[in-house]
N, C-alpha and C positions, 0 to 999 in steps of 0.2 A: 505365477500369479500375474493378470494382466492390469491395467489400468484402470479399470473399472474396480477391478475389486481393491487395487490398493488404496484407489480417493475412498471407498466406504472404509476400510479401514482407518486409515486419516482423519477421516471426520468423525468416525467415531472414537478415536483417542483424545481428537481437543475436546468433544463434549466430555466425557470423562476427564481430562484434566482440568478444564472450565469448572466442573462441577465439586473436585475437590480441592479448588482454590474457594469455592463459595460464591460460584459467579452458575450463571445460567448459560444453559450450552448457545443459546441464540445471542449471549454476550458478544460472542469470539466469531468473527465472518472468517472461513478458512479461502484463501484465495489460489487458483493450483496457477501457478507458474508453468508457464507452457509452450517456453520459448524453446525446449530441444526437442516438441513434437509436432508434424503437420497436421492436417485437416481430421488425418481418419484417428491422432491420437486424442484428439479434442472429442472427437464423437466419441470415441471409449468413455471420456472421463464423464460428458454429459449424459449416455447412459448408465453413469455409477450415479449419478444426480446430481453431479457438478454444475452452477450455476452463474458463477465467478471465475474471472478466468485472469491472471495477470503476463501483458507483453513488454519487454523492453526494447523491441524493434519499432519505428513507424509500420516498417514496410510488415511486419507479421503481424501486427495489428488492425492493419487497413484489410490484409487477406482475411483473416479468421473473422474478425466483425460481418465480413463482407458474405463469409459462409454461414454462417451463426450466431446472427442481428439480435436474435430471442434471448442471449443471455449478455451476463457484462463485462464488459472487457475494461479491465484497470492500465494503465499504462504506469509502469514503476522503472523504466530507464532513464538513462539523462538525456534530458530536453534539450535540442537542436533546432533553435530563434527557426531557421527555415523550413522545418518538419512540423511546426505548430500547427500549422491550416491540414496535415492530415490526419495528427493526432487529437483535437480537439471533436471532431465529428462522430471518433469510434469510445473514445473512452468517458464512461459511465463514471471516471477518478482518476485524476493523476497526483500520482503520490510523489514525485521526486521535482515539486519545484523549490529555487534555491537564489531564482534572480529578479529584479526586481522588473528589467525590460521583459523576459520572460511572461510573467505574471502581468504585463500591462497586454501583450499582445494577445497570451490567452485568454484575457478579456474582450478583447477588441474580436477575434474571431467566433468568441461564442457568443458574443452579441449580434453579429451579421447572420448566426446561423438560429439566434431565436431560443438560446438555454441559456444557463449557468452554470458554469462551469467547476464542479465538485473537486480541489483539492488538495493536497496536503502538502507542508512545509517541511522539504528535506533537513534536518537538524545533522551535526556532525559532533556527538556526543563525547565521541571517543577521540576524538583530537586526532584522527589519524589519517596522514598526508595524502594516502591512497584513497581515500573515501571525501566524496563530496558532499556538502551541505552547508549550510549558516552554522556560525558560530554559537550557543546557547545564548552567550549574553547578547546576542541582537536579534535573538525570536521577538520581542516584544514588540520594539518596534518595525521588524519586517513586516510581521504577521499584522501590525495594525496599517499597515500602509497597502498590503493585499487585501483588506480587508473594507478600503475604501476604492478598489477597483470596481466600475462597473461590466457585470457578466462573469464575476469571479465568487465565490465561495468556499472562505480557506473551513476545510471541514477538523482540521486536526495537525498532526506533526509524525513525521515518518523518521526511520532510522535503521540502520547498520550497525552490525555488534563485530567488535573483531574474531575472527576464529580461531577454534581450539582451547578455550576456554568455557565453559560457562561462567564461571565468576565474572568475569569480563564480561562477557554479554549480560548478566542479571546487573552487573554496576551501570552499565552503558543504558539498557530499557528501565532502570529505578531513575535512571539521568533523566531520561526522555518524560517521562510519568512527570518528573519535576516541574519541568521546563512548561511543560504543557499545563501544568495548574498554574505557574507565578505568567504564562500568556493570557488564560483563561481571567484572569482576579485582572487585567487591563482592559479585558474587552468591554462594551457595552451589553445590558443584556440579551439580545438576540443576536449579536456575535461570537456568545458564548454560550446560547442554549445551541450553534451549530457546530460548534466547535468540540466534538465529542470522538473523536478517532484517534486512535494512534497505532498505525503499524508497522508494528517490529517482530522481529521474529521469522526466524528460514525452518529449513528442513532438520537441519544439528541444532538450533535451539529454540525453536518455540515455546516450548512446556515452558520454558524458564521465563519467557516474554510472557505468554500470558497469565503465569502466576505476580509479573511485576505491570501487571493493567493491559495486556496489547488488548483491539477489539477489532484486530485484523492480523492475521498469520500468513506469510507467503510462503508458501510449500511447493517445490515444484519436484526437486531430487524425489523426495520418500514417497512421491505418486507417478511419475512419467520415467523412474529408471529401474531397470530391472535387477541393477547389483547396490542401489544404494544400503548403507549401514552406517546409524550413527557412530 
């Protein structure tokens, strides 16, 4: 089975799970991670109807934007203060910020380039040393302090589950669901009517993310490899 047929089957498994958590399948944006294929894997997946794409390189980001501008590229790696001025240009959402210089400069550069810049606040739910993010209890005031950056637009809160569990991952995304309401209940109301994302969830457990609110799923395993198995 190639690429193209596994993203339609992927996507058609979150709508079905979307649907029997009581959510609507255009709830759930499925994003294919697509940092272990080149140019001609991205064409497979856009001819399955792939239209979302997520990189954690600059430099794979800047390539693939650079081949196929007509869809959107997420940037979900850790942010590197001196790589900002190339990722700012390609990504449509950056889901992994975490600093507050960060977050001042990707303002600063997508102002010089004339947008605003869509992105989400890395949370570190799970408390664990390997995984980067803000602590829970300082979303509120992070998030309000990105939130008075000019050129920036915090859209939501992103997260990592630890693996090999699911229980762990549904504690860790009902963590994030939390965190994201008692931010939401500080905002002002138009920093909280944008403030509507949250992406959690891989390839081993998404169903469980999005039965616990995700409204973004990163999938890149169960579409671009050919032996994965959860």
């Amino acid at each position: 089975m190639g690429i193209e047929q596994r993203y339609r089957d992927v996507r058609q498994e979150v709508a079905e799970t979307a649907a029997a958590c009581g959510r609507a399948a255009g709830d759930v944006a499925l994003i294919a991670v697509s940092k272990t294929v080149g140019l001609e894997g991205v064409q497979e997946a856009i001819e399955g109807g792939c239209t979302v794409f997520g990189e954690n390189r600059p430099d794979q980001i800047m390539e693939k934007y650079a081949a196929f501008p007509e869809v959107q590229w997420h940037f979900i790696g850790n942010i590197q203060s001196r790589r900002i001025r190339d990722i700012v240009p390609c990504a449509t959402m950056i889901h992994s910020l975490n600093h507050l210089d960060h977050a001042e400069k990707i303002g600063r550069v997508a102002k010089g380039l004339g947008k605003v810049q869509d992105v989400l606040v890395e949370v570190n739910v799970s408390g664990e040393e390997s995984k980067s993010g803000i602590a829970p209890a300082d979303a509120v005031e992070f998030v309000q302090r990105c939130c008075s950056i000019e050129g920036l637009r915090v859209r939501g809160l992103m997260t990592m589950a630890p693996q090999g569990s699911r229980e762990a991952a549904r504690q860790t995304f009902r963590g994030l669901a939390r965190v994201a309401d008692e931010v939401r209940a500080q905002l002002t109301p138009p920093e909280a009517v944008a403030f509507d994302q949250l992406s959690m969830g891989m390839s081993e457990d998404w169903p469980v993310a999005i039965a616990e609110g995700a409204t973004m799923v990163r999938i890149g395993r169960a579409i671009f490899s050919d032996n994965f198995t959860e």
